[in-house]
C-alpha positions as CSV (number, residue, x, y, z in Angstrom):
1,X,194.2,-58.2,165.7
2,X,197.8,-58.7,164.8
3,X,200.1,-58.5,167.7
4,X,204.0,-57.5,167.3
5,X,206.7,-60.0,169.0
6,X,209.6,-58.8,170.8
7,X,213.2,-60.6,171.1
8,X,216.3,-60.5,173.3
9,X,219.4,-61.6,173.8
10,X,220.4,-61.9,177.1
11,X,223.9,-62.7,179.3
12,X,227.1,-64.1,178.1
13,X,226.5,-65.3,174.3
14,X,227.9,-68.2,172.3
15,X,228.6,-69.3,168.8
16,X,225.1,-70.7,168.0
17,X,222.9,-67.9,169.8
18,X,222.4,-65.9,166.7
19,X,221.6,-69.1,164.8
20,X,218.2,-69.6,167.1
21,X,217.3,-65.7,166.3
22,X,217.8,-66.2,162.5
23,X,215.4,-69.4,162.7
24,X,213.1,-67.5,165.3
25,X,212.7,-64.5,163.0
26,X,212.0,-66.2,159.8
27,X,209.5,-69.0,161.6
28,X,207.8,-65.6,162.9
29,X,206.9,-64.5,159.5
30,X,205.6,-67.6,158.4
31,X,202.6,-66.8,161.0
32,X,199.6,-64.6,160.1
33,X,198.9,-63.6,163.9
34,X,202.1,-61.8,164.3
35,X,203.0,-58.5,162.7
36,X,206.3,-56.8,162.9
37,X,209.3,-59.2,165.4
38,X,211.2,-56.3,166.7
39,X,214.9,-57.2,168.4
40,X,216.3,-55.6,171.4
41,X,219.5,-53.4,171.1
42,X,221.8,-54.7,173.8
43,X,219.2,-57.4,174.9
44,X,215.7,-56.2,177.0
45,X,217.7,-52.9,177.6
46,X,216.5,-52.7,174.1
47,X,212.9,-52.8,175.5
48,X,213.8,-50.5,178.7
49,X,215.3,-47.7,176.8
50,X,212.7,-48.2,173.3
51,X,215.6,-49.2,171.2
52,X,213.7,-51.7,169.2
53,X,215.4,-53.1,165.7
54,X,213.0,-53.9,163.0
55,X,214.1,-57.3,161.9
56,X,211.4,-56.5,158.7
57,X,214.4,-54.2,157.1
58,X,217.0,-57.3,157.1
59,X,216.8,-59.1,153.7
60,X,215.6,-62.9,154.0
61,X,219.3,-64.1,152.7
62,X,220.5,-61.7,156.0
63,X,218.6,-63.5,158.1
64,X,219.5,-66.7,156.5
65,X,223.6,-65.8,157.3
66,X,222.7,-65.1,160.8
67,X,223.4,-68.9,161.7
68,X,227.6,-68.6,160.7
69,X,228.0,-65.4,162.9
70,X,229.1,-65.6,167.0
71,X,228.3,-63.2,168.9
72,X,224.9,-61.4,169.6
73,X,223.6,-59.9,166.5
74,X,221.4,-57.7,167.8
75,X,223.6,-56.9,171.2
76,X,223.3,-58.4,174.6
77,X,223.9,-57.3,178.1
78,X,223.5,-58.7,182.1
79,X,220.7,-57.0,183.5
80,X,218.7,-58.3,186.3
81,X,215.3,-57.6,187.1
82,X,214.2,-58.3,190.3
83,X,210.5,-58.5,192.0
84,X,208.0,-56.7,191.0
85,X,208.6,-54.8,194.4
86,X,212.0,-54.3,193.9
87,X,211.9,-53.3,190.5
88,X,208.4,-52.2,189.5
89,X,209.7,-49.1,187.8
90,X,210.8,-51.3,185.2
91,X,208.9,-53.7,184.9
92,X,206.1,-50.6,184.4
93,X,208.2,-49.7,181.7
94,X,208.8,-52.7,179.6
95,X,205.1,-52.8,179.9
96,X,204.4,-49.5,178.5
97,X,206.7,-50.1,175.6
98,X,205.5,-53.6,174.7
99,X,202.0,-51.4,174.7
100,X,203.0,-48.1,173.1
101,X,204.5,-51.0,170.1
102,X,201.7,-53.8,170.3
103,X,203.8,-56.4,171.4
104,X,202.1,-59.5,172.1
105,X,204.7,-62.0,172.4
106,X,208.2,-61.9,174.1
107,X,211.0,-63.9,173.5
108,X,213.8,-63.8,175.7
109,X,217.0,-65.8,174.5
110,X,219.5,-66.6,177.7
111,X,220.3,-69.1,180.7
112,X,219.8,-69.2,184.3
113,X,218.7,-65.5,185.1
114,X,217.2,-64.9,181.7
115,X,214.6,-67.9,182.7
116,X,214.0,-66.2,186.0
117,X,213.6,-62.7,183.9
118,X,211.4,-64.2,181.5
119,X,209.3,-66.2,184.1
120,X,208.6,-62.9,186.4
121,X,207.5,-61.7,182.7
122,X,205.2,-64.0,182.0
123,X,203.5,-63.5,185.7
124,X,203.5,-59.7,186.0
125,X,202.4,-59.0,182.9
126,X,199.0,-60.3,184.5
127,X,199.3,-58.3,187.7
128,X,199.3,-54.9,185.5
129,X,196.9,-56.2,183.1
130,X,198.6,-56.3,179.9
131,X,198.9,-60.0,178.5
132,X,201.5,-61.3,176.7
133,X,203.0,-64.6,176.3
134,X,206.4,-65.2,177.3
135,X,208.7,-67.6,176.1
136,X,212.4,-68.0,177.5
137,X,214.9,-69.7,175.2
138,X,217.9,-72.0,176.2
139,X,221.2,-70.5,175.5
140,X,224.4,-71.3,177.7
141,X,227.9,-73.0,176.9
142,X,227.8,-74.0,181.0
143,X,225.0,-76.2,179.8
144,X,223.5,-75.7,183.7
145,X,219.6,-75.4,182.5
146,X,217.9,-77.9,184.3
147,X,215.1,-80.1,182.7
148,X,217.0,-79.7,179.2
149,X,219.0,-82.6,178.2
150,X,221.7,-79.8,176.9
151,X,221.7,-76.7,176.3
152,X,222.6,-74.7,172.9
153,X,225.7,-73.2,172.8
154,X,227.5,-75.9,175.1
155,X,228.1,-78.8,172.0
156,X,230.2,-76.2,169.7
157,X,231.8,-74.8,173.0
158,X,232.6,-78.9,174.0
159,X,234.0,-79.2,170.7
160,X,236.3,-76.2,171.2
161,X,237.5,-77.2,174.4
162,X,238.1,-80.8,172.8
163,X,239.7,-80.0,170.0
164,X,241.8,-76.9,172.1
165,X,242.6,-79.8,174.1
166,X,243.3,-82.7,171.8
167,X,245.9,-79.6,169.5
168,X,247.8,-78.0,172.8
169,X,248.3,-81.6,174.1
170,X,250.2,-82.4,171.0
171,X,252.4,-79.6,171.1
172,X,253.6,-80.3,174.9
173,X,254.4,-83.6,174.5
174,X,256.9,-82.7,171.3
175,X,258.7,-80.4,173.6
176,X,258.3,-82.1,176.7
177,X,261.7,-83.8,176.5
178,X,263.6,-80.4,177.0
179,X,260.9,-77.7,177.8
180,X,257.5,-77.4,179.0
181,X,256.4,-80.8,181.5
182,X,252.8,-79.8,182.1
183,X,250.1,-77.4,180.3
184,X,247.2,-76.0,182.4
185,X,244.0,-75.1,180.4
186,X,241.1,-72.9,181.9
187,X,237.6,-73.3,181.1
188,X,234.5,-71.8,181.4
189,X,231.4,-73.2,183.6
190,X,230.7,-71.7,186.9
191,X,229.2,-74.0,189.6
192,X,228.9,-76.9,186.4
193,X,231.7,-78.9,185.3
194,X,230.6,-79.2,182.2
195,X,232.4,-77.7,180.1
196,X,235.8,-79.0,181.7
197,X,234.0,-82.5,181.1
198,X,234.5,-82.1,177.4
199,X,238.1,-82.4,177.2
200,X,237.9,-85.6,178.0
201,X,236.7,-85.8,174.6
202,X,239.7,-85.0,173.2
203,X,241.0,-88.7,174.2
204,X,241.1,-91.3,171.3
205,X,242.7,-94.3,174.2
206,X,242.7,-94.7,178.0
207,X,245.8,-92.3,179.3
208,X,245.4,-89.6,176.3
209,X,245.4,-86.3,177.3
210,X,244.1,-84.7,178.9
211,X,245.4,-86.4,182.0
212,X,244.2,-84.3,184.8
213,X,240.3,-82.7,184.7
214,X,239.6,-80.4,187.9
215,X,235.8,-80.2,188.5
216,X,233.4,-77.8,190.5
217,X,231.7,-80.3,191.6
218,X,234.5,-81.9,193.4
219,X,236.6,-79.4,196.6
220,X,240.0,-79.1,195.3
221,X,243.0,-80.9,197.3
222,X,246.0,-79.7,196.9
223,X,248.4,-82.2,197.8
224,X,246.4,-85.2,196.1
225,X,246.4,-83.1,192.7
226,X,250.3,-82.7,192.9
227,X,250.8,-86.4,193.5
228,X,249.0,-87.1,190.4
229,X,250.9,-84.6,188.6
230,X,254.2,-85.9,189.5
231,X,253.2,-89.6,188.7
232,X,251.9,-88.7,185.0
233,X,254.8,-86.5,184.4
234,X,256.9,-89.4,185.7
235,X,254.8,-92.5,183.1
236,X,254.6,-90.0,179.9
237,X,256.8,-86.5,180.3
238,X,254.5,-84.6,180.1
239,X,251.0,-83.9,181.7
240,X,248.1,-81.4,180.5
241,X,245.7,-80.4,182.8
242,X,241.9,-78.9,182.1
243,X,240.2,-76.6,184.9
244,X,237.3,-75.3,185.8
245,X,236.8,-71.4,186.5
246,X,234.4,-72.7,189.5
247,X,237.3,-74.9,190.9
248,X,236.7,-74.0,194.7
249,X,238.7,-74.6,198.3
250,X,237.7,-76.7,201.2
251,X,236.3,-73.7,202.4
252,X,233.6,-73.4,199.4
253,X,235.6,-70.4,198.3
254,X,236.4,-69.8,194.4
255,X,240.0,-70.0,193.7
256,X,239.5,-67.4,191.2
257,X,237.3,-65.5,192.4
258,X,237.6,-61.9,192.5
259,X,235.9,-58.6,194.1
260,X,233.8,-58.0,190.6
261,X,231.0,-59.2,190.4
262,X,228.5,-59.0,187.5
263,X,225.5,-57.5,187.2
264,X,223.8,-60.9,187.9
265,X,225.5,-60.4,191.1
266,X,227.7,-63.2,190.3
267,X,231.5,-63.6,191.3
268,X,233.9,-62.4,188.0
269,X,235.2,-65.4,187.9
270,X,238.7,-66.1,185.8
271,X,242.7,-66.6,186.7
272,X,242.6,-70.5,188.1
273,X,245.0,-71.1,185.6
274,X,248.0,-69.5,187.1
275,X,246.9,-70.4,190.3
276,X,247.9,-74.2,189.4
277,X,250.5,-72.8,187.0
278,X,251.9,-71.0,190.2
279,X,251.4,-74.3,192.5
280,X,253.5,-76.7,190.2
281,X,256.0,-74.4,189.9
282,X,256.6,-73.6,193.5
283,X,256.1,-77.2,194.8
284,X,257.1,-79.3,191.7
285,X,259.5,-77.3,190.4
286,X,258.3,-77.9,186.7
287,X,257.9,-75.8,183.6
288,X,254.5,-75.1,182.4
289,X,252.4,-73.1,180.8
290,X,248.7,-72.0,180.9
291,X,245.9,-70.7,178.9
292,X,242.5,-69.2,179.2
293,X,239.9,-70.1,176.8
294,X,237.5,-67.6,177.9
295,X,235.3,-65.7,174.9
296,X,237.7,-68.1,172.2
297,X,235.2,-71.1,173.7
298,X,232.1,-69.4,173.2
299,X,232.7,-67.6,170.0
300,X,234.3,-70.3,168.1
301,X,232.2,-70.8,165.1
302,X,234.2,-72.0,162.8
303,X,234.6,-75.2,164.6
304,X,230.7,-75.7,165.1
305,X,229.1,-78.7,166.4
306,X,226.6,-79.0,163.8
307,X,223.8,-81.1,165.8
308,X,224.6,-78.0,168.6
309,X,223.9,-75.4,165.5
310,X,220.5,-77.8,164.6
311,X,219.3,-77.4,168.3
312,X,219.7,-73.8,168.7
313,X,217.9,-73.2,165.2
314,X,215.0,-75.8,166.4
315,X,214.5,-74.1,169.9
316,X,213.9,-70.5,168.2
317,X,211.1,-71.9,165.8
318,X,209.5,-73.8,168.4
319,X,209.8,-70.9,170.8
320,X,207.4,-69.2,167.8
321,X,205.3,-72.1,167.7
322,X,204.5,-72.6,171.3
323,X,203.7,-68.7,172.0
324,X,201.6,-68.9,168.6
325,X,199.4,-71.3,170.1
326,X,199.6,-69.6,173.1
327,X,201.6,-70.8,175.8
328,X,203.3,-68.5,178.3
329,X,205.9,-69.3,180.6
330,X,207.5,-71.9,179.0
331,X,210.8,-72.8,177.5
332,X,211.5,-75.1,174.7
333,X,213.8,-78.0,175.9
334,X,215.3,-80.6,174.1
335,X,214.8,-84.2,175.3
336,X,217.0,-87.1,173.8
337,X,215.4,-89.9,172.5
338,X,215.6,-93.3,174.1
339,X,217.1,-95.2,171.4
340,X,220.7,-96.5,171.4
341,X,221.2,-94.0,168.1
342,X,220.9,-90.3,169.3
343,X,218.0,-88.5,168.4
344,X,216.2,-85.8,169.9
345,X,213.0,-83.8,170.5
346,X,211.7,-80.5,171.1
347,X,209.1,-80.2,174.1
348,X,207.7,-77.3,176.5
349,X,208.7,-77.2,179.8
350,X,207.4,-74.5,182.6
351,X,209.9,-72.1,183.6
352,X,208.5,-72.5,186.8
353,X,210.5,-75.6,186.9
354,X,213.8,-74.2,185.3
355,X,213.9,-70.2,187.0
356,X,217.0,-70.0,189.4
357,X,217.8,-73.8,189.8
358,X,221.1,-75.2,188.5
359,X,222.2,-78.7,186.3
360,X,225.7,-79.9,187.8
361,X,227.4,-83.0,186.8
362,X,225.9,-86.0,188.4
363,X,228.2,-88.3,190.1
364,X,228.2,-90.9,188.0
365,X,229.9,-88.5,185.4
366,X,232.6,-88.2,188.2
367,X,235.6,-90.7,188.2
368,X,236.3,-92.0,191.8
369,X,239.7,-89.6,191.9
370,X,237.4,-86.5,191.7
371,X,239.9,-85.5,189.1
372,X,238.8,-87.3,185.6
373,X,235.3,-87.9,184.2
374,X,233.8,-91.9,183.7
375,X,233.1,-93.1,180.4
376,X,229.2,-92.3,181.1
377,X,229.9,-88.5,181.1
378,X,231.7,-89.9,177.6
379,X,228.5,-91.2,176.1
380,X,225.9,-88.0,177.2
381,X,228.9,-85.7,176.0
382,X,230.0,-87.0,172.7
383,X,226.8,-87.0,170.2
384,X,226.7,-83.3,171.2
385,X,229.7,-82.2,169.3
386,X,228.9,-84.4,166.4
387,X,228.8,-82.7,162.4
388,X,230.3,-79.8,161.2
389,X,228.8,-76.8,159.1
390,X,231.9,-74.7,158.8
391,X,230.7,-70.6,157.7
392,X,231.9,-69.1,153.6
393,X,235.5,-68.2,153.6
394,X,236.7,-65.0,152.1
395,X,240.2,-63.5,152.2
396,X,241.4,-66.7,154.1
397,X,238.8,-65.7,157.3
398,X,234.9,-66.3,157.7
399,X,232.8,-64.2,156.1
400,X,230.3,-62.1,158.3
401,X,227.3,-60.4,156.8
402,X,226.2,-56.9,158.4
403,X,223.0,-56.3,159.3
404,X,221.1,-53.0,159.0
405,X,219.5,-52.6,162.4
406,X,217.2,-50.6,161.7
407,X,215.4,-49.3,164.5
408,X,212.0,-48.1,164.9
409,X,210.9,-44.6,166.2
410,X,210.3,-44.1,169.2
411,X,206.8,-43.4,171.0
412,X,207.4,-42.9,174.9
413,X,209.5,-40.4,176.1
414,X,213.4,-40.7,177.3
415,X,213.7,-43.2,180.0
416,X,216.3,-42.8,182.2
């Protein structure tokens, strides 16, 4: 007997995420065992509440378009489920709606917590006796997923930042000589530096902006940063700085870090920017300015990496494949090839091995300053922003096709 699929989108989304549930979706229908692929509204809330989009109403050329739009198609959210202790009630209740709808196979498209969501899945499912295989797909620009060489969303953020980077560093130094010395620019990434890592790209010789990279990884000193500010103002007139969110104090504490917190339970994390812009004012006494990438970084889809765009599309059908031949509690990871030309691969990993753990720059990616990457971050970076495939144009702004979402009716009575 047939048996239905279910997909979600889950946490923070990025320019690519809707390109692996265009590929997912149209692999699904190439395979006899599985019936309708249902889409959550607003991620597995979708599943909780019985808001469930019949992806069968979208036209194939719909589908198709799905890989030029940012943002999550189908709605995301941050929702955490706990044990099956903690939250059995809903965990009882994604069952019930996966049964009342025949849902076989569950597909659950998000990073760090999304992996630890999808894993509990995969293992309760068992416990309350209604199989189904579970598959978690990598999605996150902080490219933190362990086991996966990268992770989808991250290359078109890098090339983003890079190019953000490479554009705003241009502009300071022709104004430099009578106006702003130094420019700050914050960037996503949490615990990971990653993402701060890719400015560096931005850099076509040795002394290119940016000049100044402020890592996670590395405990923020004050009075060494300032003294490296000064001396590049002082060589070239101008210095631009790149900073992580996840920038933290000798006493392990965000520098941005605020009351909120998410519904992962996670720090809201944001403003480092004009802390530095504050500190080089007050001590150096020079004009700046700042910036916050934030969502810009990870909706930017016009300025696709094109081998990130080819990932994200190749983890979706695999994700299809794998559950297909019935694997549960795996994700679908990409593995770079050995060869001095990059290439890469798409193999299963268990999520057993990926739930809750964290991928932070090694530190051989780390210069010896703490405050600059080496040129082997360089090499793992720069094949991952490589290729464009820019979206259709209209009106002088990319063109976004609408989908119906159409949603099914609904079997179970109002949960609440």
């Amino acid at each position: 007997m047939k048996k239905n699929a279910f997909y979600a989108q889950s946490g923070g989304v990025t320019a690519v995420i809707n390109a692996t549930a265009g590929a997912l979706i149209l692999e699904a229908k190439k395979h006899k065992d599985i019936g309708k692929i249902y889409a959550g509204k607003n991620g597995i809330l979708g599943a909780l509440n019985e808001e469930l989009i019949d992806t069968s109403k979208e036209s194939i050329s719909a589908l198709e378009s799905l890989k030029y739009r940012p943002g999550g198609a189908f709605g995301s959210c941050r929702f955490k489920l706990k044990d099956l202790e903690s939250s059995e009630r809903e965990y009882k209740r994604l069952i019930d709606v996966f049964k009342a709808h025949n849902i076989g196979y569950f597909f659950y498209n998000g990073g760090n917590d999304s992996a630890d969501t999808a894993f509990k899945v995969s293992q309760i499912s068992k416990k309350l006796n209604y199989p189904i295989n579970c598959i978690a797909i990598p999605k996150t620009v902080d490219n933190d997923l362990v086991l996966t060489d990268c992770c989808p969303g991250f290359g078109s953020a890098a090339k983003y930042i890079a190019t953000s980077t490479l554009e705003a560093s241009l502009d300071v130094q022709s104004m430099a000589a009578t106006s702003t010395k130094v420019f700050i620019l914050e960037v996503m990434g949490r615990h990971a530096g990653w993402m701060a890592a890719a400015s560096s790209l931005a850099r076509k010789e040795k002394g290119d902006a940016p000049h100044i990279i402020l890592l996670p990884e590395i405990t923020f000193n004050q009075k060494k940063f300032l003294a490296e500010v000064r001396s590049v103002v002082k060589k070239n007139g101008y210095c631009v700085v790149v900073v992580s969110e996840g920038l933290k104090n000798n006493k392990n504490k965000f520098l941005s870090e605020s009351a909120t917190k998410d519904a992962f339970g996670h720090a809201q994390l944001g403003g480092v920017a004009p802390y530095i812009a504050n500190l080089i004012t007050d001590k150096l006494k020079l004009k700046n300015h700042w910036a916050v990438s934030d969502y810009l970084q990870r909706s930017a889809r016009h300025i696709a990496s094109k081998t990130d765009l080819e990932q994200a599309m190749a983890v979706g059908a695999k994700a299809v494949q794998y559950a297909v031949e019935g694997m549960n509690g795996v994700m679908p990871i990409i593995v770079r090839g050995k060869t001095k030309k990059y290439s890469w691969t798409i193999e299963p990993a268990p999520l057993a091995k990926i739930a809750n753990l964290e991928k932070k720059l090694p530190k051989s990616f780390i210069a010896k300053n703490g405050m600059d990457v080496t040129p082997k971050a360089v090499a793992y970076l720069m094949p991952l922003i490589q290729g464009e495939s820019f979206p259709n144009f209209r009106n002088g702004i990319p063109e976004i096709k609408e989908l119906k979402l159409k949603e099914v009716k609904k079997k179970l009575k109002l949960w609440i």
